[in-house]
N, C-alpha and C positions, 0 to 999 in steps of 0.2 A: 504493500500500500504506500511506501515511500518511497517508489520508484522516480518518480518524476525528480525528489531532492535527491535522492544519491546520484542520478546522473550529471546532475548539476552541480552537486557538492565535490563526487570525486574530480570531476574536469577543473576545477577552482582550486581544488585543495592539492592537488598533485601535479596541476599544470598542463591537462592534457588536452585534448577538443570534445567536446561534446558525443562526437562522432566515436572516437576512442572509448570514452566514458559508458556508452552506450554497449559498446564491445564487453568492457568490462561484468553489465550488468547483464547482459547476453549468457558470457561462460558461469553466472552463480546462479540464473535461470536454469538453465544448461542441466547443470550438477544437481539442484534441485530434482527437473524432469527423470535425469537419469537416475535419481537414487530411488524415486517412489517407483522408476518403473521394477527397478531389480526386488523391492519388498512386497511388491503389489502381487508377484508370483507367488509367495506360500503363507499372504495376509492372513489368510481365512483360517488358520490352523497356528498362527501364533498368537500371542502373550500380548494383548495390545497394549497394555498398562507398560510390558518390560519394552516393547521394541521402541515406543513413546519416551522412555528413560534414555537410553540408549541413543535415539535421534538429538534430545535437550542436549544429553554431555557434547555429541561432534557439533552441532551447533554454537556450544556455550565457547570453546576453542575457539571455533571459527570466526565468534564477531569480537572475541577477547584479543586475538589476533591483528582484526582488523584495526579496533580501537589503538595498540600499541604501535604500529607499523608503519612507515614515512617513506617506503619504499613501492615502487607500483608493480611491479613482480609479486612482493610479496601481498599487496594487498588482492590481487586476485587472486593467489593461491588461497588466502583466505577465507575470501569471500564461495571459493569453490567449495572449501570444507565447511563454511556455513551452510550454503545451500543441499548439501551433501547431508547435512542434519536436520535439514526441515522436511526434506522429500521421505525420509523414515516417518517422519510425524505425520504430514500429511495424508501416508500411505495408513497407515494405522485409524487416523482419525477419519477416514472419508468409508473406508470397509465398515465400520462400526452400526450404522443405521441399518445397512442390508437386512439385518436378523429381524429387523423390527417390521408388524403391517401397515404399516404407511409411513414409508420410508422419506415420500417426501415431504413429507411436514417436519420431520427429524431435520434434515436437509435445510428446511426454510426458518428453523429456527437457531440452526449453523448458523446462519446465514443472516440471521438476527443478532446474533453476539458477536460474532465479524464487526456489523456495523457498527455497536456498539464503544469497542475496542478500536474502528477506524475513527470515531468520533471523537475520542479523549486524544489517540494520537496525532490527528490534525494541529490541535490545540496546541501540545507538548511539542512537536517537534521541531515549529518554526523557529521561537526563541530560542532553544536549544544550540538549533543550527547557528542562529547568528551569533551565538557568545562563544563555542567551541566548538565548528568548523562541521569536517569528517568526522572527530572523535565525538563529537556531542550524538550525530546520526548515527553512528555502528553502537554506542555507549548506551543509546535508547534501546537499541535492536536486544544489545547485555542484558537489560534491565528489564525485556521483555521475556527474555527466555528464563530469565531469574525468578520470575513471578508465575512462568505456568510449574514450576517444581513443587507451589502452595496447589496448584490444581491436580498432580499425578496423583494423589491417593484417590480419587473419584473415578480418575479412569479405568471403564469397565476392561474386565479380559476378554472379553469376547472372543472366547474359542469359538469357531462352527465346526460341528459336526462332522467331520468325514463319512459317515451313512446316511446324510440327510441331502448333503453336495456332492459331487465332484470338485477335487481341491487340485494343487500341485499344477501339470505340466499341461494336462487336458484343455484342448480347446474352448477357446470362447465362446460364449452361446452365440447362436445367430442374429446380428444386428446390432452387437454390441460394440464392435468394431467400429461402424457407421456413426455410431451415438459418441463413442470416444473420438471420431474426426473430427464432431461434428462442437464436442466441447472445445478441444482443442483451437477449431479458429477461431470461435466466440473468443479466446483469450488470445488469440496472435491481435485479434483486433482493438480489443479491451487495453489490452498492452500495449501495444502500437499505439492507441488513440491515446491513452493516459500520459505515454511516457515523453509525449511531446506537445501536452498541453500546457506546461509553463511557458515555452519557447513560441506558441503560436498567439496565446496572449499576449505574452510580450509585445510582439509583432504589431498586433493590432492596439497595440497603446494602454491595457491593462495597468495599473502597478502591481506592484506585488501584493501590498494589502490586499487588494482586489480580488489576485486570485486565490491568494489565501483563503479569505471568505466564500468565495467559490467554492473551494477545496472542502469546506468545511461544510459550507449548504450540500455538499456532494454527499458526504459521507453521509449526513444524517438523511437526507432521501434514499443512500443503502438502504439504512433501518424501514423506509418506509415499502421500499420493492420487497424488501423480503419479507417483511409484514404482509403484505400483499399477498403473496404465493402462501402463506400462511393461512392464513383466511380463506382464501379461496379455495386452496385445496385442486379437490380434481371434480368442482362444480362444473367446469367448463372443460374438461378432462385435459388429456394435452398438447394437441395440435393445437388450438386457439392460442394459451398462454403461451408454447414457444413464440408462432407466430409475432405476437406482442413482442413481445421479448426482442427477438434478433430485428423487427423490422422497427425498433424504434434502434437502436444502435448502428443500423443504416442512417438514417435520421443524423446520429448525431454525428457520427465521422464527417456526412458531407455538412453539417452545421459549423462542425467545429473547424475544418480543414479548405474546403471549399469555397468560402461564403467571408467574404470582409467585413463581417457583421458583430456589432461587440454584442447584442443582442441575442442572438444566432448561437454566436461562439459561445455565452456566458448558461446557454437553457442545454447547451450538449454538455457542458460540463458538469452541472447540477443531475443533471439526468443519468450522467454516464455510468454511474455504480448502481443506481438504482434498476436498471436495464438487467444488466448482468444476474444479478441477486435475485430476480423477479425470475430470470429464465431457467437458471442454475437448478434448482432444486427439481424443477422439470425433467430437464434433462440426467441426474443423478437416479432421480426415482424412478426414471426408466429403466435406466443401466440395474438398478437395485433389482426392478423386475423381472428383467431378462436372464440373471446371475445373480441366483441367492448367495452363492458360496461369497459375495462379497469382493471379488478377485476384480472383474469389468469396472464399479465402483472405485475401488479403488487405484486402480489407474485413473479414473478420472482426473486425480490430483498430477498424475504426469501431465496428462493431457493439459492441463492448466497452466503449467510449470514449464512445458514446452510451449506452447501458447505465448506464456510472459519471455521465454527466451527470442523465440523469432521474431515478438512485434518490435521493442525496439533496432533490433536490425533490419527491420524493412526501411526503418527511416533514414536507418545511416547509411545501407546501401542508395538511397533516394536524395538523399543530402548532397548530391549535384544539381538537382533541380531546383529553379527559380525560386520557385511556391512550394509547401506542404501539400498542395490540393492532389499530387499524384496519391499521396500517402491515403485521403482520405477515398478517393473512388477506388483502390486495392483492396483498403481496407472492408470497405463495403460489397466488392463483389466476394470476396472470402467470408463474411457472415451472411450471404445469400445461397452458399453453396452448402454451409453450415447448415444452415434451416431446411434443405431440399434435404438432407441426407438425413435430419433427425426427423421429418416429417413422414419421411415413407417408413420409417419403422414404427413410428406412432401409430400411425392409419391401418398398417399390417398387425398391432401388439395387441388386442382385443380385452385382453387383463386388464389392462390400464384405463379402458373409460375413453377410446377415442370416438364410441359410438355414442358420447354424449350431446347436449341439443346443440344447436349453435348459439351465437353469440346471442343475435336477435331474441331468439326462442327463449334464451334463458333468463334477457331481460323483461320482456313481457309477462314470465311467468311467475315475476313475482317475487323467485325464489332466494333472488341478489342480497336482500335485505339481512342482515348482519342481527 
């Protein structure tokens, strides 16, 4: 969630270009995706509480690391073996719901205490930054993974069953693949669109207070998308709510990239988390579906984590061009192809409620009302 300041922080505090900076944040994406995809393999049959312990200590290294280091060699290997710690946790924590019947409300309440948690750290980590640099951003990152070690005794074990699943090596259920593409670009473009929202406001004559409070309206309309999917559930089953979902994040890339608009630019940014968090729990509670053993699921968090590694480097590979505006119609035909691929497995998944009414039909009937 502090992508857009580390880019910016590291390129300032070590000297490098933005573009660099980006690279940087790219290989601890990178190592993130890759760590949850190697745990994602025998999730369903470990210790989630211990593999969780486990992911805090390489993490706790990796940004202990980062904080002490004035070297930029070293702070990418660092940052590799933080991301290297989170991709365990993620892996761990994203498998956990599967066992549960209504996985996505689990999911969308994730996805409530996310926002929550992006909400305080909007606040914390600008003055931070401006009084102690890089060390004040990696130092917050410290102080975060210091504070889930009060939360590991709650985290459940969540064994599954090996006579209830197929666990281990065994293929993935059919469509799960699709669903994990299809999270995936939702976060190449999530990412891509975040990690170069400080620099496009700029652009357009922003200050920084400005996007600050942006930043911050942002986060707390998280809490409200995911409250959303929360609520709603699977009234509208879920071809409607992706729908929602990826085609307002259409919306915003060409709002935010496309459009010299501070207006424009200022309602994709407020929007921009809320999009995601709205869609996410959808798309999880699918995969949940389709693979109880919890395995498809938890890749999800690869898929997310590769998602945040390639969006920033779409931009810096692009970072020859005039405008950002390429960034934002790339980014937009990739969460179109996203939603074609999670939509035909939805419409095909019959469990899940795609044969519910339509939009229309379910406001007339009444039923909306809370």
């Amino acid at each position: 969630m502090v992508l857009p300041y580390e880019i910016s922080v590291v390129g300032t505090a070590f000297g490098i270009s933005h573009s660099a900076a980006s690279w940087v944040a790219t290989a601890e994406m990178l190592a993130l995706a890759l760590s949850a995809s190697a745990a994602a393999r025998t999730v369903a049959r470990r210790d989630k509480r211990k593999a969780t312990a486990v992911g805090m200590a390489i993490a706790l290294a990796g940004a202990a690391a980062s904080v002490a280091t004035s070297s930029v060699a070293l702070l990418v290997l660092s940052r590799i073996v933080f991301g290297g710690g989170l991709g365990i946790i993620a892996a761990a924590a994203n498998a956990l719901p599967a066992d549960h019947k209504r996985p996505e409300r689990i999911y969308a309440f994730m996805m409530v205490a996310l926002a929550i948690v992006f909400s305080g750290l909007i606040f914390a980590v600008t003055p931070v930054i401006a009084r102690f640099g890089s060390a004040g951003l990696f130092g917050t990152e410290l102080a975060m993974i210091l504070a889930m070690t009060l939360l590991l005794i709650w985290v459940p074990r969540g064994h599954i069953s090996t006579g209830k699943v197929k666990v281990g090596r065994s293929p993935l259920p059919r469509g799960s693949r699709a669903v994990l593409a299809a999270v995936t670009l939702m976060f190449v473009a999530q990412a891509g669109t975040w990690a170069y929202a400080d620099q496009a406001g700029i652009a357009l004559g922003l200050s920084e207070p400005h996007l600050t409070a942006l930043f911050t309206i942002s986060a707390i309309a998280m809490l409200v998308g995911a409250a959303a999917a929360a609520l709603l559930g699977m009234k509208l089953g879920l071809r409607q709510p992706l729908a929602i979902g990826f085609l307002l994040q259409v919306y915003i890339a060409v709002a935010m990239y496309c459009q010299s608009n501070t207006v424009l630019f200022s309602a994709g940014v407020v929007l921009l988390s809320a999009s995601s968090s709205f869609a996410l729990p959808y798309l999880q509670g699918l995969l949940a579906e389709i693979d109880e053993s919890g395995r498809a699921v938890a890749l999800s968090g690869s898929g997310i984590n590769f998602g945040g590694a390639i969006g920033p480097s779409i931009g810096a590979a692009l970072s020859f061009a005039p405008s950002l505006a390429p960034l934002g119609i790339g980014l937009s035909l990739l969460l179109m192809i996203g939603l074609g691929l999670a939509d035909r497995v939805a419409a095909r998944h019959k469990s899940v409620g795609h044969d519910r009414p339509t939009l229309l039909a379910w406001i007339r009937s009444g039923k909306w009302s809370v």
